[in-house]
MIDREN-124075 format. One line per 5 residues: number of its first residue (from 1); for each residue x, y, z of C-alpha. Coordinates in nm, 3 decimals. Layout:
NUM> X Y Z | ...
***
This chain:
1> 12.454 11.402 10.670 | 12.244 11.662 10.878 | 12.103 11.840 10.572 | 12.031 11.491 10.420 | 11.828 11.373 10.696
6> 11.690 11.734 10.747 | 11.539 11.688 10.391 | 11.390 11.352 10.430 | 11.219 11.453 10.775 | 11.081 11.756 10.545
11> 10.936 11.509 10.306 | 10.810 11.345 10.559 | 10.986 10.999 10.477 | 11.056 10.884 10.854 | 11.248 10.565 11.002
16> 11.530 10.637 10.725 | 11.829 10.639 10.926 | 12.122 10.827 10.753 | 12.550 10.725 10.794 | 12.861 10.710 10.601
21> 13.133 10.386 10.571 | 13.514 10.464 10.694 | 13.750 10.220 10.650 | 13.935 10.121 10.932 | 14.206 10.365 10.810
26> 14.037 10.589 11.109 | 14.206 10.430 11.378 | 14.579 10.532 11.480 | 14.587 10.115 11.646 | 14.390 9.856 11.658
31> 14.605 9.618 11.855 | 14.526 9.529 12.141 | 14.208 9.649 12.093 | 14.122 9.796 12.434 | 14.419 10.013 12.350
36> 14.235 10.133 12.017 | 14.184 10.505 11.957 | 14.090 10.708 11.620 | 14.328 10.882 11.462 | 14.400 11.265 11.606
41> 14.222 11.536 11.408 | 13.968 11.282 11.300 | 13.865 11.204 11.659 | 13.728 11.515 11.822 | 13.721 11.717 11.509
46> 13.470 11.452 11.240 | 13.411 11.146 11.445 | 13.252 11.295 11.761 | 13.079 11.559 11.566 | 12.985 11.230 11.338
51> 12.886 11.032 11.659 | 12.721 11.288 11.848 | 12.449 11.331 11.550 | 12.438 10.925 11.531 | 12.332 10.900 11.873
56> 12.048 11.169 11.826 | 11.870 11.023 11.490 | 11.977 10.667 11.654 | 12.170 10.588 11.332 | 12.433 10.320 11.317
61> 12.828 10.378 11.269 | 12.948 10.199 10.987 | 13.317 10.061 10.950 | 13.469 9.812 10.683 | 13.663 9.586 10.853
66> 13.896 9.342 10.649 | 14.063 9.085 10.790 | 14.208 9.026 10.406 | 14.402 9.355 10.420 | 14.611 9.235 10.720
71> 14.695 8.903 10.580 | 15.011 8.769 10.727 | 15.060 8.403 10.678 | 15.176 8.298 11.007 | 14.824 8.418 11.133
76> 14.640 8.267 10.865 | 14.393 8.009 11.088 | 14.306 8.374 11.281 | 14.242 8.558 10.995 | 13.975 8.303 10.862
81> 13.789 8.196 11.142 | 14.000 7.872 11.201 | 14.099 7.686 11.485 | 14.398 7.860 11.638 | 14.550 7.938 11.928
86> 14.434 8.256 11.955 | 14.541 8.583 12.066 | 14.534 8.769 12.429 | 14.488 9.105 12.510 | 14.672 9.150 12.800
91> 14.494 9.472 12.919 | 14.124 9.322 12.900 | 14.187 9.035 12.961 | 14.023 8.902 12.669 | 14.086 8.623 12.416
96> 14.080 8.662 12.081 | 13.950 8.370 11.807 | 13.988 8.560 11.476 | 14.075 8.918 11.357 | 13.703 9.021 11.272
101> 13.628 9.049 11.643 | 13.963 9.237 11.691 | 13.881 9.466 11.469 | 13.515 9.545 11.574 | 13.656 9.565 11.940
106> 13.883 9.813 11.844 | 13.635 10.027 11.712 | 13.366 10.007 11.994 | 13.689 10.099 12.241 | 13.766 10.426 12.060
111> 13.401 10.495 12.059 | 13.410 10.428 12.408 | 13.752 10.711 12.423 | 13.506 10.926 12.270 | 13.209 10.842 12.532
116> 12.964 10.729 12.249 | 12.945 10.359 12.356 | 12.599 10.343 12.291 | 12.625 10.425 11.913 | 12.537 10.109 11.725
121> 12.814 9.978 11.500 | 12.731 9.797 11.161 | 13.022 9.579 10.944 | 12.900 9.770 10.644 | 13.177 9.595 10.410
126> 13.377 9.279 10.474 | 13.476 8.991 10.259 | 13.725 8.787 10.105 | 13.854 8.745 9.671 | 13.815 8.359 9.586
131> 14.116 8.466 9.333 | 14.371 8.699 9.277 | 14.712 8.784 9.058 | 14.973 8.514 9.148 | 15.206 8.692 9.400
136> 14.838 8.669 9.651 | 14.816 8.334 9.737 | 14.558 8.387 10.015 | 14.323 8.469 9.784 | 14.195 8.099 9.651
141> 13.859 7.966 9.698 | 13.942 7.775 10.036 | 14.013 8.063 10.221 | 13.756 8.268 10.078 | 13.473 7.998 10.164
146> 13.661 7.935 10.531 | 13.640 8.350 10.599 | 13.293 8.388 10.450 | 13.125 8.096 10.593 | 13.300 8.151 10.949
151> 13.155 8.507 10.928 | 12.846 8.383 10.839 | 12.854 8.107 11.165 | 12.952 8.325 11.328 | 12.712 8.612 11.265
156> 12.408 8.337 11.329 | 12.540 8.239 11.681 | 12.490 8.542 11.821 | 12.785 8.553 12.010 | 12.908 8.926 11.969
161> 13.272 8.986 12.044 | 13.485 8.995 12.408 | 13.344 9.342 12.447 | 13.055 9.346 12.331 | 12.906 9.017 12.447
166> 12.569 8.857 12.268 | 12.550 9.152 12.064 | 12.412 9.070 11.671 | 12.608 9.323 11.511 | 12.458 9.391 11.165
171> 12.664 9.262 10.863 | 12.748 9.290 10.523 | 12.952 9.059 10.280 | 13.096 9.220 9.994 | 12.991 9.095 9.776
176> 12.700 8.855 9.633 | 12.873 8.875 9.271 | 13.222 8.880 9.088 | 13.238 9.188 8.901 | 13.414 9.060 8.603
181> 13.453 9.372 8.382 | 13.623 9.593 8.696 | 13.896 9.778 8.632 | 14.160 9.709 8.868 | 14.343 9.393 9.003
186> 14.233 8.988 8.961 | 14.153 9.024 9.328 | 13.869 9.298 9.286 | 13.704 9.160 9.058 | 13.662 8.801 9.267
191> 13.512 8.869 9.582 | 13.161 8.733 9.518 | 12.962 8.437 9.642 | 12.861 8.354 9.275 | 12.973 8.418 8.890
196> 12.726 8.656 8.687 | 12.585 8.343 8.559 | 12.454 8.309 8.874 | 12.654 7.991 8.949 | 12.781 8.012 9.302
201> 13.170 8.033 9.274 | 13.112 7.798 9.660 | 12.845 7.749 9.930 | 12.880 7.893 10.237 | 12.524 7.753 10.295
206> 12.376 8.078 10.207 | 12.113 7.862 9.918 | 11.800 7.757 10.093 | 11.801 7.403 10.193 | 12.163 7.350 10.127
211> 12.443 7.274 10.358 | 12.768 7.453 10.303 | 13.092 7.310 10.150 | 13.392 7.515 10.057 | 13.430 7.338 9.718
216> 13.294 7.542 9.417 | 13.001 7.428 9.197 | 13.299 7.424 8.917 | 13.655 7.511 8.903 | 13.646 7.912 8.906
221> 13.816 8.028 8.580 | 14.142 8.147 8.549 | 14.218 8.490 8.462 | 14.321 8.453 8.091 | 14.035 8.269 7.939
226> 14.026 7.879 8.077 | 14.128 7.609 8.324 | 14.290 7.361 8.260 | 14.157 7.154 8.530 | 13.787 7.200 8.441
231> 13.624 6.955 8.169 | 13.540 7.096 7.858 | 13.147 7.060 7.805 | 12.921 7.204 7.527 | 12.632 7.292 7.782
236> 12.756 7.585 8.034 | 12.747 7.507 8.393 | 12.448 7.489 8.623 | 12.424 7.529 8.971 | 12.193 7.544 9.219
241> 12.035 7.867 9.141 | 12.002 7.780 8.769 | 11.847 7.383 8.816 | 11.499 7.464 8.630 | 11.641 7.697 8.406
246> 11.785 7.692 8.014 | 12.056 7.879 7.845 | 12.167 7.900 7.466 | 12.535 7.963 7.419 | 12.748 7.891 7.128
251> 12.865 7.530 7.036 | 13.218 7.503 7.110 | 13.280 7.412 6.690 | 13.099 7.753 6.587 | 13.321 7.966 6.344
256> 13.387 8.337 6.382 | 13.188 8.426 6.127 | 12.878 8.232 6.252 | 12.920 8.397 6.615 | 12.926 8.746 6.424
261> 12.640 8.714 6.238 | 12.428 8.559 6.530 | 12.575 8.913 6.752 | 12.445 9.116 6.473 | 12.084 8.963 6.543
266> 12.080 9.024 6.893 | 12.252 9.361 6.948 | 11.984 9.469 6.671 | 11.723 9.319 6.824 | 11.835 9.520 7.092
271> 11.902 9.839 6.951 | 11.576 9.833 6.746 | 11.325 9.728 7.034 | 11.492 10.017 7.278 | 11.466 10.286 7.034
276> 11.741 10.334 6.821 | 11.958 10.564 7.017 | 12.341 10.553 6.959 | 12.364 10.416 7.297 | 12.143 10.132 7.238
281> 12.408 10.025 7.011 | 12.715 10.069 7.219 | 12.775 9.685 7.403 | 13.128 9.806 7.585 | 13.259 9.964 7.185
286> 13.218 9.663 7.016 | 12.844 9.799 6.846 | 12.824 10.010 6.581 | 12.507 10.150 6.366 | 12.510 10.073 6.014
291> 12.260 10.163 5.701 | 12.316 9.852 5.560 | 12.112 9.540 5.591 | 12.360 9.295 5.792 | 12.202 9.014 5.626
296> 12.371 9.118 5.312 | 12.043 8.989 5.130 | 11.686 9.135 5.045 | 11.536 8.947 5.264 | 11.648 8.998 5.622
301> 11.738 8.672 5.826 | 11.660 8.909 6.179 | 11.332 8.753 6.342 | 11.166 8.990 6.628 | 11.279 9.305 6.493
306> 11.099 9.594 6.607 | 10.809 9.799 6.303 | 10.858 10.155 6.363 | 10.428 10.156 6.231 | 10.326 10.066 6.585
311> 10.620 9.927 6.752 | 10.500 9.582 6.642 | 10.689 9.323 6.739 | 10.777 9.080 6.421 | 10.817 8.741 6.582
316> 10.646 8.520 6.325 | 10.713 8.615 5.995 | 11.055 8.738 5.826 | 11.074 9.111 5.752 | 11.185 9.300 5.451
321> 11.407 9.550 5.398 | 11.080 9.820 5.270 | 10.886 9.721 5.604 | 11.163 9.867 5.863 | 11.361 10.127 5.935
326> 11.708 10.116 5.730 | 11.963 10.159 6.044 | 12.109 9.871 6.204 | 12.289 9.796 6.520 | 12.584 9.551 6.409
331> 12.910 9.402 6.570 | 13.225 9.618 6.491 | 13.456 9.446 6.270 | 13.718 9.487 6.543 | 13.506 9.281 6.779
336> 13.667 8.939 6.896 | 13.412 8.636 6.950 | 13.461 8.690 7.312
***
């Protein structure tokens, strides 16, 4: 981190403030907070090192609290910024409304152990998965919606925690997308606010001139391929974000081999107009570069392939097989439709 920012003050780039994320694996408790301390080792030996340099270059501690990891039914309403009883901390005197302000708390009093109470903290990382595998039934799009949009309330009131009264501390949601084609559990890969088709998977009233509701834009889609609940439609969805816009997808009664030969167009569309590299022709393995026309005719049915002679495009006219280059980016016979 020091030779970082020593190199950015030597190119002269200034107000660039420069941290690192922990998770809250850092602290040996976190409950009650005011009896919250980092872990030995990592207290005197990284942290206050860590600290010490924040406070000089007046950069911000960043932690990752999630109230999702410590999900325990019978503190469910806590965990996602519900009405509830809440909890007490006995030595602060303090009441606690959800486990977000615990958290924080517990990190600003092992700062405080550490005499860096002054260091700003940031929630560089905190969310919740709208779905997961079926032994997780927290994760659902309720709960998500309820955590995100309290967080969100929350953040705009202004109210800071117990101990650290009317203080805005920064925030980040993780995250503003699903991330579909992540490795790893159902539960990863659903933690954004919206699908990649930029439909909002619910409204936490983050859309400009909307008011929030924790009921998605459509039912989210099952891991598997469908839902049974949602009505099948040939048009894809459209939300909020995509009102004034148009998409072309397949017809639900298009054969295989109409959905292949459509690929072939695009992906060498593609692979022509970004230069014919290899990897212009990958698409996740399913791509593969061929010397034969995919048309299987003399007369190629591609429109807007790329001319080598100028890189004109050819959007008006069909091309033949003498006026182009001979490689072609194609689907891989293994490919599915999907």
């Amino acid at each position: 981190m020091k030779v970082f920012y020593q190199a950015l003050d030597e190119s002269r780039l200034k107000g660039i403030k420069v941290s690192s994320t922990h998770s809250l694996g850092i602290l040996l408790r976190s409950n009650p907070p005011s009896a919250a301390r980092f872990r030995p080792g990592w207290d005197v030996g990284i942290l206050a090192p860590m600290l010490q340099f924040l406070r000089e270059t007046k950069g911000p501690f960043m932690v990752n609290p999630y109230p999702y990891f410590g999900y325990n039914p019978k503190q469910e309403d806590f965990l996602l910024f519900r009405k509830n009883k809440g909890v007490y901390d006995r030595f602060s005197k303090r009441w606690y409304t959800n486990l977000f302000d615990m958290l924080l708390d517990a990190v600003y009093m092992s700062m405080v152990r550490l005499k860096y109470p002054d260091v700003e903290i940031v929630a560089a990382e905190t969310g919740w998965p709208s779905q997961g595998e079926t032994y997780e039934p927290q994760c659902t799009v309720e709960n998500a919606a309820s955590y995100n949009g309290g967080l969100f309330r929350k953040y705009n009131s202004g109210t800071g925690t117990p101990l650290m009264p009317h203080r805005k501390i920064e925030t980040y949601v993780f995250g503003l997308f699903n991330e579909n084609t992540k490795l790893g559990s159902t539960a990863e890969r659903n933690f954004g606010l919206f699908r990649p088709d930029f439909t909002p998977v619910y409204n936490i009233g983050v859309l400009k001139g909307e008011q929030a509701h924790s009921t998605p834009s459509s039912p989210a889609p099952k891991a598997g391929g469908g839902n049974k609940d949602q009505p099948k439609s040939k048009s894809p969805a459209v939300g909020p974000l995509a009102q004034n816009k148009k998409f072309c997808m397949p017809k639900a009664e298009a054969t295989d081999a109409q959905l292949q030969s459509h690929a072939a167009f695009a992906m060498n569309s593609y692979y022509q107009k970004m230069g014919r590299n290899n990897f212009n022709c990958d698409f996740a393995g399913t791509g593969v570069v061929a010397s034969a026309d995919p048309s299987g005719i003399g007369i190629s049915h591609f429109w807007a392939l790329m001319k080598l002679r100028g890189g004109e495009i050819c959007s008006t006219k069909k091309v033949y097989a003498g006026d182009r280059t001979r490689d072609f980016a194609v689907p891989r016979s293994t490919a599915t439709p999907t």
